[in-house]
Rosetta silent file (secondary structure, phi, psi, omega in degrees, C-alpha in Angstrom):
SEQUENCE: XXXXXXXXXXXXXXXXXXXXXXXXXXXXXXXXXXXXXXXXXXXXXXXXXXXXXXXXXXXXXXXXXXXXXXXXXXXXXXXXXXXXXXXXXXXXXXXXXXXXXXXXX
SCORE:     score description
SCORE:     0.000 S_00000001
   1 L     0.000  -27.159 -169.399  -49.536  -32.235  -48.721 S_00000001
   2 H   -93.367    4.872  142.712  -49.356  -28.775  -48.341 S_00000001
   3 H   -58.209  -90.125 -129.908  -49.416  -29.554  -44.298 S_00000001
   4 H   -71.703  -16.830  155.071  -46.571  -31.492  -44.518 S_00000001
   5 H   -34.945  -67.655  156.266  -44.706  -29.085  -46.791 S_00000001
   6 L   -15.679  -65.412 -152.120  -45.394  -26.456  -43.830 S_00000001
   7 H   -75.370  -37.464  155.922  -44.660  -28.588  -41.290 S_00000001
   8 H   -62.696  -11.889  143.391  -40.959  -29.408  -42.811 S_00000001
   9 H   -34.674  -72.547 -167.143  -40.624  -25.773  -43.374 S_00000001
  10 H   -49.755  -45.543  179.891  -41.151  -24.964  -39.872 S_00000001
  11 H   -31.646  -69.787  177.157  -39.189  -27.583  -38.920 S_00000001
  12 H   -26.062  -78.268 -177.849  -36.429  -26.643  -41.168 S_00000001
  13 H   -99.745   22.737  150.598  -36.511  -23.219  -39.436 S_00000001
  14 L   -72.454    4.337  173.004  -37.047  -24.157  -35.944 S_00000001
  15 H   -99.122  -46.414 -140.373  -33.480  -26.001  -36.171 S_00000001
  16 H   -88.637   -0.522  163.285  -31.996  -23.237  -37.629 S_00000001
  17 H   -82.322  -40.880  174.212  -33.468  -20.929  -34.812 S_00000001
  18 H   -49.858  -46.963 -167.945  -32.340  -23.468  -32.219 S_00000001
  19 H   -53.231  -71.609  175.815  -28.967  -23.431  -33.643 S_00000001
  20 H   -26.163  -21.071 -165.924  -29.061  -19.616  -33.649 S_00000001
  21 H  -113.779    1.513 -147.574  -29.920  -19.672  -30.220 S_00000001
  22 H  -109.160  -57.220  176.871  -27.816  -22.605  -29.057 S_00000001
  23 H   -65.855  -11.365 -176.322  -24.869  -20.326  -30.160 S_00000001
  24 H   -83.688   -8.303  178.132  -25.991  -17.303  -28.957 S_00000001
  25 H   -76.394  -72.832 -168.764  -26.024  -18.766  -25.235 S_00000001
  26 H   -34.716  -49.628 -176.550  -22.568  -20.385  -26.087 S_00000001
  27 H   -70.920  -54.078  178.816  -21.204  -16.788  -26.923 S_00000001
  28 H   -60.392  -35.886 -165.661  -22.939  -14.872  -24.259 S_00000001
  29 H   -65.703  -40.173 -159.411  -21.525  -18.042  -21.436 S_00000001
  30 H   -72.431  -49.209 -159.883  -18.061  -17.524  -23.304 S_00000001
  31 H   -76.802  -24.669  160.870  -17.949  -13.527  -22.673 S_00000001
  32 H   -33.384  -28.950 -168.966  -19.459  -14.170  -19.145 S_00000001
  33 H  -106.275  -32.276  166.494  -16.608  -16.617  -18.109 S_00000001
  34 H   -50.138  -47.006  155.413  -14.399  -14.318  -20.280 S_00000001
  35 H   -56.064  -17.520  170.124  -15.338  -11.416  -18.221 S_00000001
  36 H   -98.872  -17.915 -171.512  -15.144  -13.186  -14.903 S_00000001
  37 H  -113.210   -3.876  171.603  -11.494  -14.713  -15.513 S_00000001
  38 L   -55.345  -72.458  161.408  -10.734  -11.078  -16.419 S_00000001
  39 H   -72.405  -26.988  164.654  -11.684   -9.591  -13.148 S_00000001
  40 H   -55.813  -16.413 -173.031  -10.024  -12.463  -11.203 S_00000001
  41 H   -61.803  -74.663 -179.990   -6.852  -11.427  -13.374 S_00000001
  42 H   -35.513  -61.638  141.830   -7.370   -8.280  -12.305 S_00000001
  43 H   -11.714  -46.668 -149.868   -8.326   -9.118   -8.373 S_00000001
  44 H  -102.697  -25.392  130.104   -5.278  -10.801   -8.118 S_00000001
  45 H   -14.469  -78.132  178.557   -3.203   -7.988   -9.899 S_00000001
  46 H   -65.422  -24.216  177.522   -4.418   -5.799   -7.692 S_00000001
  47 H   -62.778  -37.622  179.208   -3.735   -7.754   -4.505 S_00000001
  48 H   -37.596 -100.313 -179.171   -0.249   -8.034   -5.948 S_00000001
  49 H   -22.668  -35.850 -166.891    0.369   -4.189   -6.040 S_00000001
  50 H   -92.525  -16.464  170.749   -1.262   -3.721   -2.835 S_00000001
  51 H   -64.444  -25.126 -174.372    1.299   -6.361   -0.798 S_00000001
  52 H   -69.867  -59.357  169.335    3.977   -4.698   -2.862 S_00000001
  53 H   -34.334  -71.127  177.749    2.878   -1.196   -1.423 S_00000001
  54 H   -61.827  -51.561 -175.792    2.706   -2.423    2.241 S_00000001
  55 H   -55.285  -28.577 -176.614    5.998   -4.397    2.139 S_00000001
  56 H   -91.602    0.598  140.388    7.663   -0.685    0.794 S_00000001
  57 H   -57.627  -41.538  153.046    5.781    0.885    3.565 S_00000001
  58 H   -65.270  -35.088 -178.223    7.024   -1.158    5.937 S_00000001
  59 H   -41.891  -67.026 -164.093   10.152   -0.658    4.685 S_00000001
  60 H   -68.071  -32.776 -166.837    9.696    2.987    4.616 S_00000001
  61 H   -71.679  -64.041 -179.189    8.420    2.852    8.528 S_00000001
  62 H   -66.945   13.798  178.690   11.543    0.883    9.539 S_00000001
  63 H  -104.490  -34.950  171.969   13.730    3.481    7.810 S_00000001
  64 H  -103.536   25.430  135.860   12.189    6.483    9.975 S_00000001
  65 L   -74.417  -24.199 -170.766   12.234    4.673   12.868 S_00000001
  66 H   -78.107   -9.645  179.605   15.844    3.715   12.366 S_00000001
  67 H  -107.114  -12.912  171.179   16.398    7.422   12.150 S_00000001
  68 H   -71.732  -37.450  158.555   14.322    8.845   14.640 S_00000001
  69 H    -3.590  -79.818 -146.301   16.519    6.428   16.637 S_00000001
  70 H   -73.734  -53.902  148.976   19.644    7.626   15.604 S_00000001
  71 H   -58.073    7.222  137.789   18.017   11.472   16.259 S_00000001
  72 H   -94.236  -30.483  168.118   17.086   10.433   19.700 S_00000001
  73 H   -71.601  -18.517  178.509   20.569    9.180   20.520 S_00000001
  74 H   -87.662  -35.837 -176.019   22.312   12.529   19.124 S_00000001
  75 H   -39.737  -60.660 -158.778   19.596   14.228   20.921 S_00000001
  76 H   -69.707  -29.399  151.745   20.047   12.616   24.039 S_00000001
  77 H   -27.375  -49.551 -170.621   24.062   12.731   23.257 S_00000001
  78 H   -92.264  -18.545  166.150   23.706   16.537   22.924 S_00000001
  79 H   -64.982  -37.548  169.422   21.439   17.157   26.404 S_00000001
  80 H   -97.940   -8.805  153.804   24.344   15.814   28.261 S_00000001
  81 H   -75.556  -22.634  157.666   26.959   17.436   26.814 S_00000001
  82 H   -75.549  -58.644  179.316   24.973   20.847   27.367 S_00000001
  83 H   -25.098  -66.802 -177.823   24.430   19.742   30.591 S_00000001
  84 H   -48.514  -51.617  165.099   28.171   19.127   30.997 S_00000001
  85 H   -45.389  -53.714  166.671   28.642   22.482   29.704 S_00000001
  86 H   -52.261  -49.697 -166.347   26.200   24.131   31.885 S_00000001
  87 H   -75.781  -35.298 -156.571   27.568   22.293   35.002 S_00000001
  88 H   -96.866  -24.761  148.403   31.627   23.233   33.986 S_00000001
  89 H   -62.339  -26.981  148.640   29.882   27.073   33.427 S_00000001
  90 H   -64.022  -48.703  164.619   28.412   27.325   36.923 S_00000001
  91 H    -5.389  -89.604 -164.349   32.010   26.043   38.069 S_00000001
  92 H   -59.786  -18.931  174.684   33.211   28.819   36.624 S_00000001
  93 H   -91.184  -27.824  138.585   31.049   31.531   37.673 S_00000001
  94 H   -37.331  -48.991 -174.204   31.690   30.423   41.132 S_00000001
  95 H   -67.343  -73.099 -172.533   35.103   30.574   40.940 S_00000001
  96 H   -37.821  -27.891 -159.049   35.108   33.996   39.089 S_00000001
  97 H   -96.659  -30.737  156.577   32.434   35.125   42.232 S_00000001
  98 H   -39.893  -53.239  179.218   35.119   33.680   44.625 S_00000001
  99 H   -85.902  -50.675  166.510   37.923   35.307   43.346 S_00000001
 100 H   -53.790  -47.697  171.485   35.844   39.015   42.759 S_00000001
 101 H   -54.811  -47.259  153.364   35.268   38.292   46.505 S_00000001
 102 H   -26.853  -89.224 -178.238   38.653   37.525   47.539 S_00000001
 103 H   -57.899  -26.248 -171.713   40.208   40.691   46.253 S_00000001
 104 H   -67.761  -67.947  173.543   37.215   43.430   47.124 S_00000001
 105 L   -69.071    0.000    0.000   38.039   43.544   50.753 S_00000001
């Protein structure tokens, strides 16, 4: 008798280790999938932010290109009006060297 006393003892607290152990897998599996849907949160968070970042970078790109644009066109705007300048100031320094010529002899 005093086996079988034992042996329903053990019994007794070999379920109540299984249980213990049945839950402690169940808890660690929970923060494992908890921890894993966490960082996919996160992953996908961050993917967010970084498409957001490149679309205002793009943005930002087509904003100095539209202005280097616009500062190649005054540029090139302002090379030919110096030009024009240049060309109607030799003019004139001919003429003036024309005219000093004229009158000397």
């Amino acid at each position: 008798m005093d086996k079988c006393a034992l042996e329903f003892i053990a019994r007794r607290w070999w379920r109540r280790a299984e249980v213990w152990v049945i839950a402690a897998l169940l808890i660690a599996g929970g923060a494992v999938l908890g921890w894993q849907s966490a960082y996919w949160a996160m992953a996908n968070t961050q993917a967010h932010q970084v498409d957001e970042i490149r679309s205002a970078y793009d943005a930002a790109m087509a904003e100095r290109d539209k202005r280097l644009d616009d500062l190649t066109r005054k540029t090139e705007s302002a090379v030919t009006k110096a030009s024009k300048a240049a060309t109607t100031a030799t003019q004139a320094a001919d003429k003036a060297d024309e005219a000093l010529n004229r009158v000397a002899p």
